[in-house]
Structures are given as C-alpha cells and as structure tokens.
PAZAPA-4460 file (N, C-alpha, C; in steps of 0.05 Angstrom, whole numbers, plus 32768, in hexadecimal, padded with zeros to 4 digits):
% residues 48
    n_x    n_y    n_z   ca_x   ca_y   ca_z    c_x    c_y    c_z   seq   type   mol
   8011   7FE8   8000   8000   8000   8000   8011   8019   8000     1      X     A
   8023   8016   8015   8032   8029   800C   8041   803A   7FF1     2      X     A
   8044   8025   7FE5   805A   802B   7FC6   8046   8038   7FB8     3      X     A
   8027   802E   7FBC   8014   8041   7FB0   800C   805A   7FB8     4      X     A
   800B   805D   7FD0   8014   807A   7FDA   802E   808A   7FCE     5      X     A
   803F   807C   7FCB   8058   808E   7FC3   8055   8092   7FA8     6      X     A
   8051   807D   7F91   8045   8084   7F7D   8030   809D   7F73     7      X     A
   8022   809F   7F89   800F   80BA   7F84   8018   80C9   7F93     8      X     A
   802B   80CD   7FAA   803E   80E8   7FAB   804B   80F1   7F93     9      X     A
   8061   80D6   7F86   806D   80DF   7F71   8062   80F0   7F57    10      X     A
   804A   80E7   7F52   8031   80F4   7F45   8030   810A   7F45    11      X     A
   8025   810E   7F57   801F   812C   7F6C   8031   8149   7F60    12      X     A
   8049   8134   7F66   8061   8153   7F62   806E   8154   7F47    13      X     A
   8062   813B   7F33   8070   813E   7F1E   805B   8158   7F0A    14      X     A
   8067   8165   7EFB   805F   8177   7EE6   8040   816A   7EE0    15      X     A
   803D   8159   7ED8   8019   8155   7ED0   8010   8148   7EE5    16      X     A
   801C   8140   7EF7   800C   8143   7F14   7FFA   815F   7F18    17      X     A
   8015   8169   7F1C   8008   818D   7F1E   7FED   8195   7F15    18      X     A
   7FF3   818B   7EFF   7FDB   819B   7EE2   7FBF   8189   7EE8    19      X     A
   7FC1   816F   7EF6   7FAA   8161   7EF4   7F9F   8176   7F0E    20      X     A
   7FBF   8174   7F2A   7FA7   817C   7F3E   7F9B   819E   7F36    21      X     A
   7FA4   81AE   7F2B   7F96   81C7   7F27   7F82   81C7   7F1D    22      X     A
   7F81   81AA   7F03   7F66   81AC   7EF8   7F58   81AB   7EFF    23      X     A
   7F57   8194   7F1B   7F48   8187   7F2B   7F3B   81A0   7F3C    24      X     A
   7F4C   81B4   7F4A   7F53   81CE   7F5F   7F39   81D8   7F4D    25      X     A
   7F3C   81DF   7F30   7F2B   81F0   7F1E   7F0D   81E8   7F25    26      X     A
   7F0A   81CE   7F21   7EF4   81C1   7F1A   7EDE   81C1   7F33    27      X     A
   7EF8   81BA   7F48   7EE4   81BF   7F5D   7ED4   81D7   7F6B    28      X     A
   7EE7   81E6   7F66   7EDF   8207   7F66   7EC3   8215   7F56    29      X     A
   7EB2   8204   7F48   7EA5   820F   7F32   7E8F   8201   7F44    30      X     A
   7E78   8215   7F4B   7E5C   8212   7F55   7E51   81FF   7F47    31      X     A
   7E49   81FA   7F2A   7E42   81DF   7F1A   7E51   81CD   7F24    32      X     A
   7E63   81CB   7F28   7E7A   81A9   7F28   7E63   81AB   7F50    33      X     A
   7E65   81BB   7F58   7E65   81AE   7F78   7E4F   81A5   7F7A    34      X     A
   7E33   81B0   7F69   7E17   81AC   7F65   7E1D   8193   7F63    35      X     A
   7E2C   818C   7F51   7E1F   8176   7F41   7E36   815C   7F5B    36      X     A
   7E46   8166   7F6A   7E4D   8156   7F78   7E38   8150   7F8F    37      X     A
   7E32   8163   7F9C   7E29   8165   7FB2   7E03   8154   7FAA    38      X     A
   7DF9   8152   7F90   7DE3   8149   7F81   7DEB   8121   7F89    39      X     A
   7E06   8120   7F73   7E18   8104   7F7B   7E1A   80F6   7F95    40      X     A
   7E22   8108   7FA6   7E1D   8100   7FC6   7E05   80F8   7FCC    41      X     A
   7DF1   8104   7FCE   7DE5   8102   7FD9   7DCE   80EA   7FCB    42      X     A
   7DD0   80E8   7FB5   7DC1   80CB   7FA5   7DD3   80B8   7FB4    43      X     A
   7DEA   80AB   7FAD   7DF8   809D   7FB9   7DFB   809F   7FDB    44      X     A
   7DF8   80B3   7FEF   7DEB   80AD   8001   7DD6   8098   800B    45      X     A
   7DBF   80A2   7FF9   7DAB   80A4   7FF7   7D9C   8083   7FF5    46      X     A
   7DAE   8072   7FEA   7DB4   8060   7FDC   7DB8   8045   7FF0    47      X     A
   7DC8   804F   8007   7DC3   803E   8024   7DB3   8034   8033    48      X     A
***
C-alpha cells in the first residue's frame, strides 16, 4: 500500500501532476460542478 501512496506523491509533484491537480482546483471551484456534486451525494446517500 504504501508504494501506492508514493506513486501518487510522485504524481503530485511531477509537471502534469500539477496541471491535473489545478484542473481539478478549477473544476471544483465552479458552482455547477458542486451542484451537480452535492445532487451526486446525496442520490448515492440516499441509496442506503
């Protein structure tokens, strides 16, 4: 388990690591993306 943790550190800090997490940073930031998360939650909640 570990090596897979280090693997996604190494990730993390490499150049398109970066770029995925900002996109990610972007995406979540946008009132539609959270709607439509917070919509996701709560069906799959829901669902128990």
């Amino acid at each position: 388990m570990s090596a897979l943790l280090a693997r996604i550190k190494q990730f993390g800090r490499s150049p398109q690591g970066r770029r995925a997490i900002e996109s990610a940073r972007r995406a979540a930031s946008d009132p539609r993306n959270r709607a439509r998360a917070r919509q996701l939650l709560g069906r799959l909640r829901g669902r128990r």
